[in-house]
Wavefront OBJ file of the C-alpha trace (Angstrom):
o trace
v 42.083 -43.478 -107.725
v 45.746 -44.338 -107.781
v 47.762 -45.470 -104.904
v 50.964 -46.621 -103.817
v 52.408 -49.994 -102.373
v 53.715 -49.432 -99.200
v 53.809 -53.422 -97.793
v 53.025 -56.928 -99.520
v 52.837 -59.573 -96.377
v 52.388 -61.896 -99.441
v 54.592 -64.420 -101.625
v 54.174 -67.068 -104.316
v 53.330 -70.190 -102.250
v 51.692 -69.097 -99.190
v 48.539 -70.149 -97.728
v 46.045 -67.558 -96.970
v 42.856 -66.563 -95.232
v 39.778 -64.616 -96.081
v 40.273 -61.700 -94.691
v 44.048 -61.534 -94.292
v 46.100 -58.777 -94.995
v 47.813 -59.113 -98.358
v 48.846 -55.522 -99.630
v 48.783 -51.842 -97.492
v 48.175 -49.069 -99.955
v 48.322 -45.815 -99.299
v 45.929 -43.516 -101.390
v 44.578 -39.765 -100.552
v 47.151 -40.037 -97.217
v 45.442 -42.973 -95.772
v 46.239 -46.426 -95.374
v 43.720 -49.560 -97.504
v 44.504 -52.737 -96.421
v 43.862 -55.117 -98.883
v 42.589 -58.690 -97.968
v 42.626 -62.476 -99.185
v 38.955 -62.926 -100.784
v 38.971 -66.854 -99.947
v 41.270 -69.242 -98.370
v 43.127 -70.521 -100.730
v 47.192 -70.342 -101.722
v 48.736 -67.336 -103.022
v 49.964 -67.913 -107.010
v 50.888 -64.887 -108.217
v 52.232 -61.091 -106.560
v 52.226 -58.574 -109.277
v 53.459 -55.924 -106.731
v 56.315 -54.848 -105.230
v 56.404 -51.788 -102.465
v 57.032 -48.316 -104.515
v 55.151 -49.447 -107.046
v 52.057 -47.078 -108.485
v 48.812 -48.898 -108.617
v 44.974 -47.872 -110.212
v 41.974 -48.848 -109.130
v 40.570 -52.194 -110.074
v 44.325 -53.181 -110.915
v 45.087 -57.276 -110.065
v 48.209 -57.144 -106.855
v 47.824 -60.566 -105.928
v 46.478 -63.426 -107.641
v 45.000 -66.275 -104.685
v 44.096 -69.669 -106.360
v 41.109 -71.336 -104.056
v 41.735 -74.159 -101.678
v 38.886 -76.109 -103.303
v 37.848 -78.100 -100.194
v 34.209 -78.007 -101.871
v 32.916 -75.896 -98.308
v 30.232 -73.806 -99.230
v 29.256 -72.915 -95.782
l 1 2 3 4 5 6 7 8 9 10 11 12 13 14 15 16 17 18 19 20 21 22 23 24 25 26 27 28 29 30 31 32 33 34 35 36 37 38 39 40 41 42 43 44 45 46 47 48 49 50 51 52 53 54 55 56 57 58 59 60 61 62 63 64 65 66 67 68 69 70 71
């Protein structure tokens, strides 16, 4: 299903959580948050708010921190 961007919290250079919020879509009149996979530093945002997205579309590309922790 398509949505649309309505917030990136994210930019080229940050460092990121699991679980923190990158990108809010809104699709069907609710609100997806979309979350950092992995730790790791953000490398690429190929979103901006407005912007029309479909499903299984890449919004933000996070490059692992590669500590080697596979707890």
């Amino acid at each position: 299903m398509n949505g649309t961007v309505i917030a990136v919290s994210a930019a080229v250079g940050d460092v990121v959580t699991a679980g923190q919020t990158l990108v809010v879509i809104e699709a069907m009149k609710m609100e997806h948050k979309i979350a950092a996979p992995e730790d790791g530093t953000v490398t690429g945002v190929l979103v901006a708010p407005g912007d029309t997205v479909a499903h299984d579309q890449v919004l933000v590309v996070v490059e692992p921190d590669g500590d080697g922790d596979t707890a």
